[in-house]
N, C-alpha and C positions, 0 to 999 in steps of 0.2 A: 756843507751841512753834514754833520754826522747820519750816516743811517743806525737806524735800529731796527734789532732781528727778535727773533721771538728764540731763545738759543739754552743752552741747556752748556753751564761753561764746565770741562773737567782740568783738571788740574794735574800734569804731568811732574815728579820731582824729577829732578836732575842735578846733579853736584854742584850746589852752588847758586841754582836758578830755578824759575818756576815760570812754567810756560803755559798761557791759555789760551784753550784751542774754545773758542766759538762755534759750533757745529749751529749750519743757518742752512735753512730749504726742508727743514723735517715740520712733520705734523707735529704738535706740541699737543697732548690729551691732561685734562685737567680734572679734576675731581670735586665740584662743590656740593656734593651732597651722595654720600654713601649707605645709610640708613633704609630699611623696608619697615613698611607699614603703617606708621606713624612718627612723626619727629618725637628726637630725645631731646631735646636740650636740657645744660644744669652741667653742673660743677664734676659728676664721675661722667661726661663724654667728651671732654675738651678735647682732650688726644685723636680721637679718629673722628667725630664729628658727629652731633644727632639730625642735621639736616638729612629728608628723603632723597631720593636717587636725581641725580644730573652730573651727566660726565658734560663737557666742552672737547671740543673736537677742532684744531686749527690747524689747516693744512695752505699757506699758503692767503691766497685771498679768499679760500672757503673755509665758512667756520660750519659747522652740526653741532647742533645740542640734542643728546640722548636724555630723554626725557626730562620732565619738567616737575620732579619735585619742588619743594621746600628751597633746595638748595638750586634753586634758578634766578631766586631772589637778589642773593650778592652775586651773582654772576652778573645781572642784569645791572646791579649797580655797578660792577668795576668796567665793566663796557661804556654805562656814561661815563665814568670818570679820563678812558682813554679817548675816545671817540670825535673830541673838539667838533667840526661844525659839518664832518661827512656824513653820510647814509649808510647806516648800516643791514646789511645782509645776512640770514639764517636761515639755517634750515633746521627744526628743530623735532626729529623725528619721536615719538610717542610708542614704547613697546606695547602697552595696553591704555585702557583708561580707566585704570583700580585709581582711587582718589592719590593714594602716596604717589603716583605717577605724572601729575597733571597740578594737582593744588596750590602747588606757586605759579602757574603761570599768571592768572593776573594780575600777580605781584610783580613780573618780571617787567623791570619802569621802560627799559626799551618801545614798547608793546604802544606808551603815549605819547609818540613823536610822530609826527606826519609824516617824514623824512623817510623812517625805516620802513622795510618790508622784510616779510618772514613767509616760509610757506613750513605749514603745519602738519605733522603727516602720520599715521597711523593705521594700525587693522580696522578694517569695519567690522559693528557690533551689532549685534543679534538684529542681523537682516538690515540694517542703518548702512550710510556711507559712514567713514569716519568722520567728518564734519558736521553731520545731521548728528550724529551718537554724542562730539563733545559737545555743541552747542546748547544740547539740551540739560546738559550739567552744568553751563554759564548761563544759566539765566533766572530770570525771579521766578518761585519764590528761593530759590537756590543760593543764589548769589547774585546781586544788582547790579551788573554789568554784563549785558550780554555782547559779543563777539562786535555785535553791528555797531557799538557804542564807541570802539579800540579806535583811535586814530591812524593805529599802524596799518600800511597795506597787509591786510592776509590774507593767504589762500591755504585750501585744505587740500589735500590729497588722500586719498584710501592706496593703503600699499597692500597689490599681492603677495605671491612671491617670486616673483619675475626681478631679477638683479636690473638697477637704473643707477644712474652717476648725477652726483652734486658736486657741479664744477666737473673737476677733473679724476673725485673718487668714483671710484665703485663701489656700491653698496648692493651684498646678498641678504635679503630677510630669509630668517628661519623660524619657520612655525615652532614653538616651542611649548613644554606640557603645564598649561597653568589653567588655572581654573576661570572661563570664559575666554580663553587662546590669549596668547601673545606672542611679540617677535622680537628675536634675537638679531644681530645686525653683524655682517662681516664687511669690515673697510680694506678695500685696494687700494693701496696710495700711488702713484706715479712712479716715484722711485723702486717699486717693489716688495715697501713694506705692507704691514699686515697685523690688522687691528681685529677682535672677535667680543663683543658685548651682548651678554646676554644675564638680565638682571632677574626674568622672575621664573624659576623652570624646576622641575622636580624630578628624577630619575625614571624612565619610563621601560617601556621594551627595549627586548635587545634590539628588533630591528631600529624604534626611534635612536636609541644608543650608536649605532652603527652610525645612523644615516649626520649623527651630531659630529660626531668626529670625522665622517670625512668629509664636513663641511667648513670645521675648523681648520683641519691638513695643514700644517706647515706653518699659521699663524705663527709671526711674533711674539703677541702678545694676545692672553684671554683675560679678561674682565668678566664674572661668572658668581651667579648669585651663591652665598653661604651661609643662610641665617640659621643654620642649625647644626649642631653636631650630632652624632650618630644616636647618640642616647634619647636626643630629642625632639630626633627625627621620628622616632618609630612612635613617638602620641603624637605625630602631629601629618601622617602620610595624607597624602590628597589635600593637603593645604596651599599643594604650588611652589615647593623652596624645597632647594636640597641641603642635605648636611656638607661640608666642608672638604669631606673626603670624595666627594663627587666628580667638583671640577679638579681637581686633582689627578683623580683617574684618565677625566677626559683628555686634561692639556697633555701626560705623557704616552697615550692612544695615539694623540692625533700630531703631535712631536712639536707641540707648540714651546717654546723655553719658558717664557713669564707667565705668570701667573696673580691674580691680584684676586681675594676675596672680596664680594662688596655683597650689599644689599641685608648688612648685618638685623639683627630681631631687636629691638627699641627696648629690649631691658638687657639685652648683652651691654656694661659699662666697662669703661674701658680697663679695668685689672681681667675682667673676662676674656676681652678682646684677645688682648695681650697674651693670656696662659692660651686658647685658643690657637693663636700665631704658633705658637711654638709649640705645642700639639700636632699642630697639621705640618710644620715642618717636621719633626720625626716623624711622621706618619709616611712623610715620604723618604727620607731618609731609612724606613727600614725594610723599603721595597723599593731601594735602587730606584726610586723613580727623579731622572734626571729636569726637574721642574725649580726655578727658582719661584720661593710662593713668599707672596703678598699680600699684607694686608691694604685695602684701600684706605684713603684717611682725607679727610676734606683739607683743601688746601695744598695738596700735592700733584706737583705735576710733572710730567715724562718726556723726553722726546723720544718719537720712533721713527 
């Protein structure tokens, strides 16, 4: 029987021949939903996507889901569609609980199988555990299905910020500067690589500054909120999002190479996007900063 890898194929020329190499055993990181604050959908965001924030995380037999926008929705469906008749396992960690962070999860169809289990996991809020804080935004008159309703086994968790492993990662939360807290997420993978998410945060002290990069240190790859550029940053300071030029600064501080903007502003369409992209690429380009920078875009996915 054929196996199948979750693989990422590159394609080598050679005079005459073309060779493809399978790279299998890496985390595979997926992007369904890149958007802050509200979904965009419509005809100018096809390209990078108007669904809210949810990365996929697959390492192996552990999957993580970074938050539960919008875009946890088709995630949820192409998981039934691969799934046939096993049980599935997540851990689906929650950097805050702003609605754009949370509001597909009911949606997320996995959630009405008996079969599955998930363990739910986030900051606690204004003196709540994290599971007392979301449940009381699942429930009437709110939204008519409260938690106890879900078929799926669930359990909650409140994360410090004491580093714990899912499966076989490591996972560091970092307090990060958003308005009512939230948490950034560093993954250790087995192999050695090295993952850095952190979607809603705003430029703070130099000691927070400090203490962000050498938490990043060495990272692979950062994932790192951009919903603003410079210009529109300064009417919008103490809102919790940084300009563009931020994580930029940070990934070549802390010598991380990749670089992916996400968490774009729900009226950036994608010609904005796009002149953006190539803005903050010369932006580092004209400070020698050695950062290859990305846009995030729904529907892309990486191996690391």
């Amino acid at each position: 029987m054929e196996r199948k890898y979750s693989t990422e194929l590159f394609v080598l020329q050679h005079p005459g021949m073309c060779y493809f190499f399978a790279l299998m055993k890496k985390a595979v990181i997926r992007f369904w939903g890149v958007r802050g604050s509200i979904p965009s959908p419509g005809r100018k965001t096809v390209r990078f996507g108007g669904n809210t924030a949810c990365v996929e995380i697959e390492a192996g037999s552990t999957r993580i889901v970074c938050d539960a926008g919008t875009g946890i929705r088709e995630l949820g469906l192409s998981l039934g569609r691969g799934q046939g008749r096993g049980a599935l396992r997540a851990h689906i960690l929650l950097s805050h609980i702003h609605w754009d962070h949370f509001m597909g999860l009911p949606f997320f169809t996995p959630l009405y199988s008996r079969k599955n289990r998930f363990v739910v996991a986030g900051p606690g809020s204004g003196g709540m555990s994290f599971g007392r804080a979301l449940s009381k935004a699942m429930r009437p008159p709110y939204f008519p299905v409260p938690f106890s309703a879900i078929p799926a086994g669930l359990s909650f968790r409140t994360i410090s910020g004491k580093p714990f492993f899912v499966g076989d990662v490591r996972v560091e939360p970092m307090a990060v500067n958003h308005p009512g807290g939230a948490l950034g997420w560093r993954f250790d993978f087995p192999d050695g690589a090295s993952l850095v998410h952190v979607t809603d945060n705003e430029p703070d002290s130099v000691h927070r500054r400090k203490a962000l990069v050498d938490w990043m240190r060495g990272a692979d790859v950062l994932i790192h909120d951009a919903q603003y550029d410079p210009r529109s940053y300064r009417r919008h300071r103490g809102w919790g999002h940084s300009p563009y030029t931020f994580p930029i600064e940070l990934a070549a501080e802390a010598g991380v190479g990749r670089l992916f903007l996400f968490h774009f502003d729900p009226q950036d369409d994608d010609a904005r996007l796009t002149k953006v992209l190539s803005t903050a690429r010369r932006y580092a380009r004209e400070r020698s900063v050695k950062v290859d920078v990305a846009m995030a875009r729904e529907g892309f996915s990486f191996l690391l």
